[in-house]
MOPAC internal coordinates of N, CA, C and O (Angstrom, degrees):
PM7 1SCF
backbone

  N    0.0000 0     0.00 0     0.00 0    0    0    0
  C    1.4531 1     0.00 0     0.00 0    1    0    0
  C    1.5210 1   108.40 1     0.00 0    2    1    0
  O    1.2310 1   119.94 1   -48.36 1    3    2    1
  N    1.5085 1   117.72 1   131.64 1    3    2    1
  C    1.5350 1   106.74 1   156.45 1    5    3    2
  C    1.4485 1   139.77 1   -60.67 1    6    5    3
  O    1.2310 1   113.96 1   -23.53 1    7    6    5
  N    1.3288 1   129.03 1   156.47 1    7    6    5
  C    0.7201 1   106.91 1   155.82 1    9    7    6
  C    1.5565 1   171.32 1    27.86 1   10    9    7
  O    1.2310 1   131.90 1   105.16 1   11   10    9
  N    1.2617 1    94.63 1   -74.84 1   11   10    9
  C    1.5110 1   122.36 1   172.98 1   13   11   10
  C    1.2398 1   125.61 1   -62.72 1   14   13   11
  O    1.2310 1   135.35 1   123.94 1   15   14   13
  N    1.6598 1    87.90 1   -56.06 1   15   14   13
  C    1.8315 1   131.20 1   174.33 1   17   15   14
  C    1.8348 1   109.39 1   -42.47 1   18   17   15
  O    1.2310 1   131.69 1   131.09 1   19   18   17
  N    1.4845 1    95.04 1   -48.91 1   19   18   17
  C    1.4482 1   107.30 1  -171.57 1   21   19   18
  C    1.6862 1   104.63 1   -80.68 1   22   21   19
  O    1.2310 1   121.01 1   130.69 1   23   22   21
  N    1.2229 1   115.68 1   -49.31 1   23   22   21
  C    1.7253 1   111.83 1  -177.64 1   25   23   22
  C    1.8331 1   104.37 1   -54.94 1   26   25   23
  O    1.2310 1   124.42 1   151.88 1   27   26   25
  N    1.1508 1   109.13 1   -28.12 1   27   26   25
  C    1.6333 1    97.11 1  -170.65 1   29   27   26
  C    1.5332 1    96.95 1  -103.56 1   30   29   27
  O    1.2310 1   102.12 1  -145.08 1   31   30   29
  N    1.3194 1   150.29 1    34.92 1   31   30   29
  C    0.9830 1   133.18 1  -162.02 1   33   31   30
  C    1.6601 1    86.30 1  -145.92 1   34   33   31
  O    1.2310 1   120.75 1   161.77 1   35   34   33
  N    1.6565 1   116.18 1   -18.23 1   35   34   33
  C    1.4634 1   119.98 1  -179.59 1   37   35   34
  C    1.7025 1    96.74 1  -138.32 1   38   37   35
  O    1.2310 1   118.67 1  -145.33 1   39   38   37
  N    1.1006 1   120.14 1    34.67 1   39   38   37
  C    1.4661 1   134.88 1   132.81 1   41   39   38
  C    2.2147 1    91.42 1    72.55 1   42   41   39
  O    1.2310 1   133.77 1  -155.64 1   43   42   41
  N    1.2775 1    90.98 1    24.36 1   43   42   41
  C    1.4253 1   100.68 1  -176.62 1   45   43   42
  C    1.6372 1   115.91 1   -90.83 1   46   45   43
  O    1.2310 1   116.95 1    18.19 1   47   46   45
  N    1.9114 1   123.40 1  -161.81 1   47   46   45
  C    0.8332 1   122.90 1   161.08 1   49   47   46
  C    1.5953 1   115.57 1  -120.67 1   50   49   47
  O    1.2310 1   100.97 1   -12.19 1   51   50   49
  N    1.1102 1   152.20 1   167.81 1   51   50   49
  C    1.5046 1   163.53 1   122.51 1   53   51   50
  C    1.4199 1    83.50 1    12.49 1   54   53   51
  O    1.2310 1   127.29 1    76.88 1   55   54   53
  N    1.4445 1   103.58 1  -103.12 1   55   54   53
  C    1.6953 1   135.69 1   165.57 1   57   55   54
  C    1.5378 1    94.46 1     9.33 1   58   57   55
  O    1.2310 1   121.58 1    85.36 1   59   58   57
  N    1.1844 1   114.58 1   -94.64 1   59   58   57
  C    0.9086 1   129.89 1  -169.54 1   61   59   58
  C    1.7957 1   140.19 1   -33.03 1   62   61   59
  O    1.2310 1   136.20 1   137.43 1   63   62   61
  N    1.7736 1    86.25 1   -42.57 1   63   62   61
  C    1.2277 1    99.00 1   172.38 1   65   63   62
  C    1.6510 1   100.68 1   -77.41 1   66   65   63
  O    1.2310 1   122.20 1   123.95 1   67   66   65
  N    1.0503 1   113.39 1   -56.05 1   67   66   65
  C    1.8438 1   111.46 1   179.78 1   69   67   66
  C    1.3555 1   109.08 1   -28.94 1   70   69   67
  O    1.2310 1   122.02 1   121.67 1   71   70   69
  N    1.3827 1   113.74 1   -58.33 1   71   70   69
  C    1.4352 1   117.03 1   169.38 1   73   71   70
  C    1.9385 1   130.40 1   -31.54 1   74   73   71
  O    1.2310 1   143.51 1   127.19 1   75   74   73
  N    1.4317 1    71.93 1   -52.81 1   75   74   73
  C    1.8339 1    70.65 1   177.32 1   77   75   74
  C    1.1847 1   131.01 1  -100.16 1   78   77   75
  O    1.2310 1   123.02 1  -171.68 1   79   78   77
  N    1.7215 1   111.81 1     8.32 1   79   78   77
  C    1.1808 1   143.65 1  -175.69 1   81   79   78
  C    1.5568 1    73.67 1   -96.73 1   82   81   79
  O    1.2310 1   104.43 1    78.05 1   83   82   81
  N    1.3584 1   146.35 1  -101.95 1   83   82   81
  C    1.4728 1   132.89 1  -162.55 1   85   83   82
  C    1.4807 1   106.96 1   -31.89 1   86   85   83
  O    1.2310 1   107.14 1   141.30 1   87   86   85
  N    1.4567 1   141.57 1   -38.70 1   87   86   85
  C    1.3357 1   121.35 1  -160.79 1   89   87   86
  C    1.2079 1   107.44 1   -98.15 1   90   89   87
  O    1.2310 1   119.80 1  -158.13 1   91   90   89
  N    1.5721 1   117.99 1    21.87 1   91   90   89
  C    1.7297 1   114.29 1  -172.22 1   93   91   90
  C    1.4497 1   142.00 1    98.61 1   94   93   91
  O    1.2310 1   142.56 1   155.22 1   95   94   93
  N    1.4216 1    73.79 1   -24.78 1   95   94   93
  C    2.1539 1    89.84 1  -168.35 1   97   95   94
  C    2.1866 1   107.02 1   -75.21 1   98   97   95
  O    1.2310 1   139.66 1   177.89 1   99   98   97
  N    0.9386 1    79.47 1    -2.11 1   99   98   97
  C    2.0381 1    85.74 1  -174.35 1  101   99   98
  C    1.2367 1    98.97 1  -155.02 1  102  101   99
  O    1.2310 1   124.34 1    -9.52 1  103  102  101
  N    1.3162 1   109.27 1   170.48 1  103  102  101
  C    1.2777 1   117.31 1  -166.08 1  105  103  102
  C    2.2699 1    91.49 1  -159.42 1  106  105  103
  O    1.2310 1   130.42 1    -8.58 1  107  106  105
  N    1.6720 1    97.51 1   171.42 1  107  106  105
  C    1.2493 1   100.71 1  -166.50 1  109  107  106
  C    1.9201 1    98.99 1  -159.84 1  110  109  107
  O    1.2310 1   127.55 1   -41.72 1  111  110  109
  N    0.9063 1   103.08 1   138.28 1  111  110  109
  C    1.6311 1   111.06 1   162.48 1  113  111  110
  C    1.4203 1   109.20 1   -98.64 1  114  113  111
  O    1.2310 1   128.07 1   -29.10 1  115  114  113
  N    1.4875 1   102.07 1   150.90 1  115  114  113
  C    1.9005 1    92.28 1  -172.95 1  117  115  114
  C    1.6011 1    90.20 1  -108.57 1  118  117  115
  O    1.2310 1   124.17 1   -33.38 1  119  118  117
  N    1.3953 1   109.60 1   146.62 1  119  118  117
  C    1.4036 1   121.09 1   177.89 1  121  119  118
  C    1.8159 1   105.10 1   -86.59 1  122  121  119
  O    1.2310 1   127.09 1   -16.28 1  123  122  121
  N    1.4821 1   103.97 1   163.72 1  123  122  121
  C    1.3969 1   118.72 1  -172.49 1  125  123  122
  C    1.7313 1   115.26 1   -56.18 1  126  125  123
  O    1.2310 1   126.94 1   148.70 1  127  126  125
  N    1.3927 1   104.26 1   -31.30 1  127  126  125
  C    1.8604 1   105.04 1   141.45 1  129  127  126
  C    1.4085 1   145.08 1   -40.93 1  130  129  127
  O    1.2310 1   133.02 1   140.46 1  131  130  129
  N    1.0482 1    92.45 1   -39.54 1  131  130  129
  C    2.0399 1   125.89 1  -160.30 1  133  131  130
  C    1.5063 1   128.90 1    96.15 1  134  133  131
  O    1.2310 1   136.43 1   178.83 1  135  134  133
  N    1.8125 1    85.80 1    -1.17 1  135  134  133
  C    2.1435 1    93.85 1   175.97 1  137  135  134
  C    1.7159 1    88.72 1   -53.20 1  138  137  135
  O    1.2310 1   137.61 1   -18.86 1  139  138  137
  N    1.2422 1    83.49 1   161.14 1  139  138  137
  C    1.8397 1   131.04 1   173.09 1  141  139  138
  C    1.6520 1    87.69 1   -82.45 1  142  141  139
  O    1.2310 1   125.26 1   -44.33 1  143  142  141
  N    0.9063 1   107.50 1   135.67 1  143  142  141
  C    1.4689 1   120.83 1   166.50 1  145  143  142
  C    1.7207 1   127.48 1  -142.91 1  146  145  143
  O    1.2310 1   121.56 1   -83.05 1  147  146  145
  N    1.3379 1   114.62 1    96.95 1  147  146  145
  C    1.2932 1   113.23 1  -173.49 1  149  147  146
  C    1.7758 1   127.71 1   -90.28 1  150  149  147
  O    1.2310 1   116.42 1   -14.94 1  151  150  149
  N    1.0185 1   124.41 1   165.06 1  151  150  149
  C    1.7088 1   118.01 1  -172.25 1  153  151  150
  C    1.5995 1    89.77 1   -96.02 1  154  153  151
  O    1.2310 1   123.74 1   -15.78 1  155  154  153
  N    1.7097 1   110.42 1   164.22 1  155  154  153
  C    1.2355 1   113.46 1  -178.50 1  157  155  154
  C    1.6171 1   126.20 1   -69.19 1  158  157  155
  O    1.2310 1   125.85 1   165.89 1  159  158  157
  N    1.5162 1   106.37 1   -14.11 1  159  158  157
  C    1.1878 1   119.74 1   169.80 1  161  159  158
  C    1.6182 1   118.23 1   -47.38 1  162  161  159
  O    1.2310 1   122.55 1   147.97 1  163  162  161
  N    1.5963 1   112.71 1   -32.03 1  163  162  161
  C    1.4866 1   117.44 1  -172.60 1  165  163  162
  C    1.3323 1   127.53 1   -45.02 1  166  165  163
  O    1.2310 1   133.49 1   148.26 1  167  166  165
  N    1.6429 1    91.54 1   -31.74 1  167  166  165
  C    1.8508 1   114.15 1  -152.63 1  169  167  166
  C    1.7614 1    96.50 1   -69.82 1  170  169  167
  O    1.2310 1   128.92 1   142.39 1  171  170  169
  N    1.7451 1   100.43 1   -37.61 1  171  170  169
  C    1.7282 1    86.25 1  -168.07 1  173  171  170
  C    1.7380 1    88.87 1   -80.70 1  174  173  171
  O    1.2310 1   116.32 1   109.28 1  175  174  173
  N    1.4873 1   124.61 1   -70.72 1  175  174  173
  C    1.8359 1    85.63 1  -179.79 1  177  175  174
  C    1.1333 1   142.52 1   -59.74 1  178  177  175
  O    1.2310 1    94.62 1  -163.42 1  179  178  177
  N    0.8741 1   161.74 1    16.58 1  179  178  177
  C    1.5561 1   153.41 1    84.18 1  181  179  178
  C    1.3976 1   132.62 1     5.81 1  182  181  179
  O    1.2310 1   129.39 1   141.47 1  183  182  181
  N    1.2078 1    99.52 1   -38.53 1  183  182  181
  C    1.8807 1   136.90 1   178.86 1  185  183  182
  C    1.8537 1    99.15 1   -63.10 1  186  185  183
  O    1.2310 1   140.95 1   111.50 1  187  186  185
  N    1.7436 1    76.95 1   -68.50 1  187  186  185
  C    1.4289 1   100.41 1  -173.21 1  189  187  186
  C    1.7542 1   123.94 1   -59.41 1  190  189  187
  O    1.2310 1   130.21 1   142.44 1  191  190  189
  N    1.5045 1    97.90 1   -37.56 1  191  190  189
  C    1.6033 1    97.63 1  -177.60 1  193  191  190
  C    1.4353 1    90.71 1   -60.47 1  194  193  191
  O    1.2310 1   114.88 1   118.64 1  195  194  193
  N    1.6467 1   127.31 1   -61.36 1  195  194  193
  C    1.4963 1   126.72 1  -142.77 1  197  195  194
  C    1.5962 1    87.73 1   -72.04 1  198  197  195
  O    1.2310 1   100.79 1   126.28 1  199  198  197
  N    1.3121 1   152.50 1   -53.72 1  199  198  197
  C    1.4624 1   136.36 1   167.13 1  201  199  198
  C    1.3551 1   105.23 1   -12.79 1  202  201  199
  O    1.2310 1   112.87 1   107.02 1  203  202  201
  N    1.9512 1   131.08 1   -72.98 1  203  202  201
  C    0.8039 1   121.84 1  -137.30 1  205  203  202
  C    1.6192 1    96.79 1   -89.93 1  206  205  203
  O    1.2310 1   118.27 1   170.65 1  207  206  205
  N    1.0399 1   120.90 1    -9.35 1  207  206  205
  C    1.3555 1   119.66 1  -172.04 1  209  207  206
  C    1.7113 1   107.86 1   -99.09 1  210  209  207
  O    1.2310 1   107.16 1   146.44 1  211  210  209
  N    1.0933 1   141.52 1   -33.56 1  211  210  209
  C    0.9609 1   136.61 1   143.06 1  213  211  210
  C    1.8656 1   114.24 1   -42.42 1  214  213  211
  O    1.2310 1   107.92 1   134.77 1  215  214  213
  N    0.6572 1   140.17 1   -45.23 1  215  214  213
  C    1.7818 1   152.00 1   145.96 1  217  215  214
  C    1.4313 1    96.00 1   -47.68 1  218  217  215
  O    1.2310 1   116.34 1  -155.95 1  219  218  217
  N    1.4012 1   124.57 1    24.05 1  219  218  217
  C    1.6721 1   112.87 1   155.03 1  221  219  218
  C    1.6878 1   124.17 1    74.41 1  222  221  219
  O    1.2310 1   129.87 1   172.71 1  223  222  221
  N    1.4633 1    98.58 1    -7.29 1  223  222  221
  C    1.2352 1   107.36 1   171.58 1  225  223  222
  C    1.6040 1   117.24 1   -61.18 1  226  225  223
  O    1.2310 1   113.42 1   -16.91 1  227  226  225
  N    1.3641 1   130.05 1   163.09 1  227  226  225
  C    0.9351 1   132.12 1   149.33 1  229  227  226
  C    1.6732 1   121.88 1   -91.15 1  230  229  227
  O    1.2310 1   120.56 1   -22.80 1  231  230  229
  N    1.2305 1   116.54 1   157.20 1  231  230  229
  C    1.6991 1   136.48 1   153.54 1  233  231  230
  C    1.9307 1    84.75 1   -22.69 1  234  233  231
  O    1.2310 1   125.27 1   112.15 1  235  234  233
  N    1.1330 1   107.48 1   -67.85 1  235  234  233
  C    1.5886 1    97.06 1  -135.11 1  237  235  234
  C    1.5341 1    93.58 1   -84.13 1  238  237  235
  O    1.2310 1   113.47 1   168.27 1  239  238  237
  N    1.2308 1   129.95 1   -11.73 1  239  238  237
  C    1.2216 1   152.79 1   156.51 1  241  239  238
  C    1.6786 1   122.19 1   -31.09 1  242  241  239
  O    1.2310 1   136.26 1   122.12 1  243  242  241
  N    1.5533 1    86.12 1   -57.88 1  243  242  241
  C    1.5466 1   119.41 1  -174.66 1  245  243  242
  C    1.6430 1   112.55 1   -69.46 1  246  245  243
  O    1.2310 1   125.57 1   152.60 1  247  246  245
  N    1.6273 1   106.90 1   -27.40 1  247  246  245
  C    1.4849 1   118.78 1  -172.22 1  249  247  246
  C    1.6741 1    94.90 1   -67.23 1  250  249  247
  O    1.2310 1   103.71 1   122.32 1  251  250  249
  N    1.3502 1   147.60 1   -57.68 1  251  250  249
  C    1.1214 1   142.17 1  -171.68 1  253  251  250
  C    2.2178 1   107.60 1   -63.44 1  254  253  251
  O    1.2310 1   129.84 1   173.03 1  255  254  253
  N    1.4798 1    98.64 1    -6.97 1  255  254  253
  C    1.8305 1    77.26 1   166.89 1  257  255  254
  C    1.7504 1   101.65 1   -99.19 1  258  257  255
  O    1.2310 1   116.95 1   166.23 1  259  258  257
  N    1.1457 1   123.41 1   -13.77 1  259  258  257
  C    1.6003 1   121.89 1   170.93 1  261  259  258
  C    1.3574 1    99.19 1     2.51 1  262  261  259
  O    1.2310 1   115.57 1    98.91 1  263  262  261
  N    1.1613 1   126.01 1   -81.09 1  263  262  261
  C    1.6580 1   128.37 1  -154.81 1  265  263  262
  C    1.5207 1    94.67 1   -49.36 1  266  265  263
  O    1.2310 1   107.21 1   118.45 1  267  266  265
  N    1.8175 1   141.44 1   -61.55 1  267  266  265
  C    0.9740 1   131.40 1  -113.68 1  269  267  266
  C    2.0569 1    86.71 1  -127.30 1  270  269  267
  O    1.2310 1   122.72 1  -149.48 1  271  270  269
  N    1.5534 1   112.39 1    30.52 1  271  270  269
  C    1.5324 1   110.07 1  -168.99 1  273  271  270
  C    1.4557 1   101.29 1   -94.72 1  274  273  271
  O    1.2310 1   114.01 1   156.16 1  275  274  273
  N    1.5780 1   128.95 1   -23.84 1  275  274  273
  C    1.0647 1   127.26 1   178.17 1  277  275  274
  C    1.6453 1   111.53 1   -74.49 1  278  277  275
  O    1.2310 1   123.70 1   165.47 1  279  278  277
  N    0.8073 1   110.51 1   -14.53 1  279  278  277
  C    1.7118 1   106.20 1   174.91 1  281  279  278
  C    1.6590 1   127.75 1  -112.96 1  282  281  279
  O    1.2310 1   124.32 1    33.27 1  283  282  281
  N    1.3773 1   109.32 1  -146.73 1  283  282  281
  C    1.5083 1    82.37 1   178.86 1  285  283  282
  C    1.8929 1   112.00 1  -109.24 1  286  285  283
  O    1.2310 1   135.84 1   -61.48 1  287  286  285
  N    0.6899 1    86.94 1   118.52 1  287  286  285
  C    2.0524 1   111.70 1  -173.85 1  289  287  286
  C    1.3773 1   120.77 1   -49.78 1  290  289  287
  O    1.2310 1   121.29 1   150.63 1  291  290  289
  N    1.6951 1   115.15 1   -29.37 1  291  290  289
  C    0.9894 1   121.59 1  -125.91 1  293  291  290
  C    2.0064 1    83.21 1  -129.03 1  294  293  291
  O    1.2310 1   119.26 1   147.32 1  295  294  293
  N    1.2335 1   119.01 1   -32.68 1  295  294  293
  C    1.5231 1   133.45 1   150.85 1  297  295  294
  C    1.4287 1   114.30 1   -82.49 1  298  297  295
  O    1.2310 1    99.99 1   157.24 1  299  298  297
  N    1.2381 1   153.79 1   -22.76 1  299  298  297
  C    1.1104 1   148.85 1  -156.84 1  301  299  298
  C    1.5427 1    94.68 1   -94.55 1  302  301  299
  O    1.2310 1   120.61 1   -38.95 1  303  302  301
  N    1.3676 1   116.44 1   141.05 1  303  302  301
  C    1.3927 1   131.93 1  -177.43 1  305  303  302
  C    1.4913 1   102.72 1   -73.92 1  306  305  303
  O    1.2310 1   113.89 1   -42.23 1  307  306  305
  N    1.6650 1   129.17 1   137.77 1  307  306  305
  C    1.3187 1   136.92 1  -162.04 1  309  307  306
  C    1.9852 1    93.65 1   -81.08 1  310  309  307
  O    1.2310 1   131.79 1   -36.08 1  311  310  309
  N    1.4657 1    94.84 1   143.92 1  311  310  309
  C    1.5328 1    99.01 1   161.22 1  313  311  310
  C    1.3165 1   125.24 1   -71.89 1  314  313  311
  O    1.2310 1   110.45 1   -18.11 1  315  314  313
  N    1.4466 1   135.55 1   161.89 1  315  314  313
  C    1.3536 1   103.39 1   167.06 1  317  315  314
  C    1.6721 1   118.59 1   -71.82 1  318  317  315
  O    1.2310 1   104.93 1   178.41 1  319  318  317
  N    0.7366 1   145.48 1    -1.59 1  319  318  317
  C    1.2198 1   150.42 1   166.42 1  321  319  318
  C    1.7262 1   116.79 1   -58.00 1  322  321  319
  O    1.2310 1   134.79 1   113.14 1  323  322  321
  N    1.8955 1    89.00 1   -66.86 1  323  322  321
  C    1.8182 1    87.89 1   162.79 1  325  323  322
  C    1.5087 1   122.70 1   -76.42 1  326  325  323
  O    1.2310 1   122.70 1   176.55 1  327  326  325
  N    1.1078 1   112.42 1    -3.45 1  327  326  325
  C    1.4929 1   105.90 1   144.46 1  329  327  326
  C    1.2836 1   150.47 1   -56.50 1  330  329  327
  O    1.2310 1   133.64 1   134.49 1  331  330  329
  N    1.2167 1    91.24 1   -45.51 1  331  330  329
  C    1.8426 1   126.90 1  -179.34 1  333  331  330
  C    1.6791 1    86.56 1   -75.86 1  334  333  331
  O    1.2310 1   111.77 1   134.10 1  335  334  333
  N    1.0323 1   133.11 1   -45.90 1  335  334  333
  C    1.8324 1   115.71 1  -163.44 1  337  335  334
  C    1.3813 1    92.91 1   -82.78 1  338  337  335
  O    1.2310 1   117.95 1   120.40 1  339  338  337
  N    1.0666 1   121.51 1   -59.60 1  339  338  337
  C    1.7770 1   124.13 1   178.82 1  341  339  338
  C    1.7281 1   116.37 1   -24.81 1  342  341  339
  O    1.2310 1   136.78 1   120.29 1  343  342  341
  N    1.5406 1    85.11 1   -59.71 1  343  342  341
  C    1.6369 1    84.26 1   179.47 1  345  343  342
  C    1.7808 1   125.98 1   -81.54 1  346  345  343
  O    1.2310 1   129.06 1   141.45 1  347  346  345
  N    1.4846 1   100.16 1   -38.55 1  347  346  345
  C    1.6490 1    98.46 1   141.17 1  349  347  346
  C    1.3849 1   117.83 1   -36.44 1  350  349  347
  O    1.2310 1   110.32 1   125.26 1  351  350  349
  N    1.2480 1   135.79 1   -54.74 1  351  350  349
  C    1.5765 1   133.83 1  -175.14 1  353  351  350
  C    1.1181 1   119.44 1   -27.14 1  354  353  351
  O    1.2310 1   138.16 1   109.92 1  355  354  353
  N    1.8060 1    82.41 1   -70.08 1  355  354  353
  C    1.4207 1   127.19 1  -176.85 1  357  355  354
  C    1.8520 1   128.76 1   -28.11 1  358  357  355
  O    1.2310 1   142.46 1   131.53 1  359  358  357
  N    1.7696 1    73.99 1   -48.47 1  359  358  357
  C    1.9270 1    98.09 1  -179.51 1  361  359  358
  C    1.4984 1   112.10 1   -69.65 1  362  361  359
  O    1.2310 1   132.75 1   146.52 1  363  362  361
  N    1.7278 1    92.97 1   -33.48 1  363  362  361
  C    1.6294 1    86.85 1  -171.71 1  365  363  362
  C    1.5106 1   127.97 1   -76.48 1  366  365  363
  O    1.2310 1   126.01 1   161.07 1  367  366  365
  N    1.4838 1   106.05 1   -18.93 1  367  366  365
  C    1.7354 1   132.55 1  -170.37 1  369  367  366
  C    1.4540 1    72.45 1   -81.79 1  370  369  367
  O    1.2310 1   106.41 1   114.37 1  371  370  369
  N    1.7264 1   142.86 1   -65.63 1  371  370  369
  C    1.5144 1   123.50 1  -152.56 1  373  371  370
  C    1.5092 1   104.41 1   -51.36 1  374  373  371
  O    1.2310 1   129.42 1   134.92 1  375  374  373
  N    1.4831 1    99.45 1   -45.08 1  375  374  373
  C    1.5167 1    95.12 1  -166.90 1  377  375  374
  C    1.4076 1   110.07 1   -54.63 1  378  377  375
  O    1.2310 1   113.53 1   112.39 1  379  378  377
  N    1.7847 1   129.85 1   -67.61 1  379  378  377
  C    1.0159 1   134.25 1   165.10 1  381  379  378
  C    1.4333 1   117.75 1   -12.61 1  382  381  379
  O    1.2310 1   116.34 1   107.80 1  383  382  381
  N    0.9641 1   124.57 1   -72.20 1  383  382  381
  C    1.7925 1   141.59 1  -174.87 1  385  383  382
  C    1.9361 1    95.36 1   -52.81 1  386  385  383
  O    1.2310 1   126.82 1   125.79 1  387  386  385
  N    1.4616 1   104.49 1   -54.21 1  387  386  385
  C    1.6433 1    84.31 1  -169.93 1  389  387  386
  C    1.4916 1   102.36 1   -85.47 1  390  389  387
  O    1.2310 1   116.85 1  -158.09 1  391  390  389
  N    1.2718 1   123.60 1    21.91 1  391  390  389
  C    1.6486 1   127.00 1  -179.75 1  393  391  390
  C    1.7051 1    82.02 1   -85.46 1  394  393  391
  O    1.2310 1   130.44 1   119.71 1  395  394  393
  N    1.4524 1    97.47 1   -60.29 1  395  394  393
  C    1.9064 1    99.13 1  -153.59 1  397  395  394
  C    1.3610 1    91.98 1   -58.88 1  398  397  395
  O    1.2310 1   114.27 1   120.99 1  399  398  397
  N    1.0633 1   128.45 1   -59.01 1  399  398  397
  C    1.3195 1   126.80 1  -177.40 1  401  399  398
  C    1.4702 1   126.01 1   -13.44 1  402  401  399
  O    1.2310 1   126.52 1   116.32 1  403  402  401
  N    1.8286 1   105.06 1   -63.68 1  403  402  401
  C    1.5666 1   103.62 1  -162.73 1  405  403  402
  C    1.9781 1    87.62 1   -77.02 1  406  405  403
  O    1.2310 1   121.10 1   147.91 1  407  406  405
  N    1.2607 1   115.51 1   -32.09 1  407  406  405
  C    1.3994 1   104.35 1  -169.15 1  409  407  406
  C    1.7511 1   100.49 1   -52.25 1  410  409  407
  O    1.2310 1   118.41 1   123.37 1  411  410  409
  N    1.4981 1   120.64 1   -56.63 1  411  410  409
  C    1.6816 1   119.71 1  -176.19 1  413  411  410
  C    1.9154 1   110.15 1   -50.88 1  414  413  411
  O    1.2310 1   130.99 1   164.59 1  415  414  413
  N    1.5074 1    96.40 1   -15.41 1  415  414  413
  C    1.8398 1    81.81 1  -172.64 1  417  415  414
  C    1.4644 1    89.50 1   -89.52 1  418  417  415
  O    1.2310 1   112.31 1   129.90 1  419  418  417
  N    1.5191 1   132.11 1   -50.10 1  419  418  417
  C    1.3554 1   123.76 1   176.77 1  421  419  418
  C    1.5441 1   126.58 1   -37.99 1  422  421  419
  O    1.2310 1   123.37 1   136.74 1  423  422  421
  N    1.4668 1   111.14 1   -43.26 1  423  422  421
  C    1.5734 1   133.16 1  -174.83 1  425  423  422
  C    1.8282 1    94.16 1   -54.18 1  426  425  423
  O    1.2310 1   129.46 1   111.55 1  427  426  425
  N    1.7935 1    99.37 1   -68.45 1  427  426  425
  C    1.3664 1   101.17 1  -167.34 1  429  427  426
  C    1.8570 1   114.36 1   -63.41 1  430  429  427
  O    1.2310 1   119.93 1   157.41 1  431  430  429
  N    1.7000 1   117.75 1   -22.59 1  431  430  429
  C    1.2224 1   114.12 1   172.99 1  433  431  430
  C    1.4322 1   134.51 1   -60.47 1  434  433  431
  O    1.2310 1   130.32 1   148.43 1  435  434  433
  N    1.7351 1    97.69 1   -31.57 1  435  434  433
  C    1.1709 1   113.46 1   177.83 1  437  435  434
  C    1.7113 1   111.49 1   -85.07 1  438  437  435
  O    1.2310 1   124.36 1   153.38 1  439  438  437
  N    1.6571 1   109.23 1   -26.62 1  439  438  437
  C    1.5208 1    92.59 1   168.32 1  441  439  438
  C    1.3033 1   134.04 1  -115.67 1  442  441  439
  O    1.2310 1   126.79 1  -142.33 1  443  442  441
  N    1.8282 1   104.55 1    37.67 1  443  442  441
  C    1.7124 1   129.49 1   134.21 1  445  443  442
  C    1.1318 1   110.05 1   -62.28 1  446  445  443
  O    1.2310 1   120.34 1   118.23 1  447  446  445
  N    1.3520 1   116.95 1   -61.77 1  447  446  445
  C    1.2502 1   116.62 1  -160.76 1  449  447  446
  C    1.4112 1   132.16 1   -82.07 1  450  449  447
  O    1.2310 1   131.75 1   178.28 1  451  450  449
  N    1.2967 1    94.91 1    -1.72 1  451  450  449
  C    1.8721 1   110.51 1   160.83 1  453  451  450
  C    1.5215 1   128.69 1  -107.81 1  454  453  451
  O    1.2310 1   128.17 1   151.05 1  455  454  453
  N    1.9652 1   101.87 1   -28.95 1  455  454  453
  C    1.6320 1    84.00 1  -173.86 1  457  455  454
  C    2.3314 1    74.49 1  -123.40 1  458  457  455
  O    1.2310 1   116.51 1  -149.25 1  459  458  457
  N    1.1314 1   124.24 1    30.75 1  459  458  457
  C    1.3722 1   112.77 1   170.85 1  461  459  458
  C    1.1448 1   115.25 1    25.08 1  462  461  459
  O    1.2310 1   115.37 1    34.11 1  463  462  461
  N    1.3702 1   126.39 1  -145.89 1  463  462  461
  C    1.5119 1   137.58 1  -155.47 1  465  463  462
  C    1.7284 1    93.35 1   -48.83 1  466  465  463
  O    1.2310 1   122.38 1   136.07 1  467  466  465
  N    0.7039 1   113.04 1   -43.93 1  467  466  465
  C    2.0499 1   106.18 1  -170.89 1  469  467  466
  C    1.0056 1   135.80 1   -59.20 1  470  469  467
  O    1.2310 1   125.57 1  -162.24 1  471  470  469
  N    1.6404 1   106.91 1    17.76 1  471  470  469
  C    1.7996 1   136.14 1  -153.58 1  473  471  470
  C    1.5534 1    83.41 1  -143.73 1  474  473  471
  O    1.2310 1   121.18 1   -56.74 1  475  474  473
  N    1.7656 1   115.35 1   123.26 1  475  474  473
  C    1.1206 1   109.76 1   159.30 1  477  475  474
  C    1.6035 1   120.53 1  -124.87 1  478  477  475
  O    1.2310 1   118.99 1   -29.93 1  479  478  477
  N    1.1424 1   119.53 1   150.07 1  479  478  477
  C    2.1047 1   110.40 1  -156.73 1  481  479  478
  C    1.6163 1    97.92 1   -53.70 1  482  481  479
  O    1.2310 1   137.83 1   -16.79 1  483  482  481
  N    0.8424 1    83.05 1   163.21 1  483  482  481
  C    1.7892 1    93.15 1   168.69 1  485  483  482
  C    1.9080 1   115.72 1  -113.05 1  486  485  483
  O    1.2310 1   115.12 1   -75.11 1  487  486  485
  N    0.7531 1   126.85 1   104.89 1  487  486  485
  C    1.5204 1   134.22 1   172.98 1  489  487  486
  C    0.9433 1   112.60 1    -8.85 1  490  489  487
  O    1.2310 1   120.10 1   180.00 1  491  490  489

């Protein structure tokens, strides 16, 4: 399938696939045109990278499930390895989140205390 075939068939972009076709995770034969041409196998990793990356993973993240992208990812018991990055992840999004955090309580402290009642919290 080209290209095309594959971004709409795994709810992706062009872009996108090029992308992870440069970082390793897919691969492509070029047809006697120069289309990109992928085997049907792509669709479930493709599936699988955007699972794990939506789950906060990174690209480079994703390189340690290589072995386990052709199947299903998402039932298959974690290695310790994809364990170890997962929960590494994990730590780093906490940190992030309680970074934004104290910055939103500072933001909103400082704009009590300048425009008071005329500032209302945000959910």
């Amino acid at each position: 399938m080209r290209i095309g075939e594959l971004a709409g068939a795994t709810g992706t972009t062009a872009r996108a696939l090029r992308h992870y076709e440069q970082a390793g995770l897919i691969s492509s034969e070029r047809a006697a045109n120069g289309y990109r041409v992928y085997d049907e196998r792509a669709v479930v990793r493709v599936r699988n990278i955007r699972y794990l990356l939506a789950a906060g993973l990174t690209l480079d993240d994703v390189r340690v499930f290589l072995p386990c992208l052709d199947g299903d990812v998402a039932a298959a018991p974690p290695s310790d390895k994809g364990l170890r990055v997962a929960l590494d992840r994990l730590a780093v999004l906490n940190e992030r989140i309680a970074a934004q955090t104290e910055a939103r309580d500072r933001l909103e402290a400082a704009l009590r205390e300048k425009a008071g009642d005329r500032i209302r919290p945000v959910a």
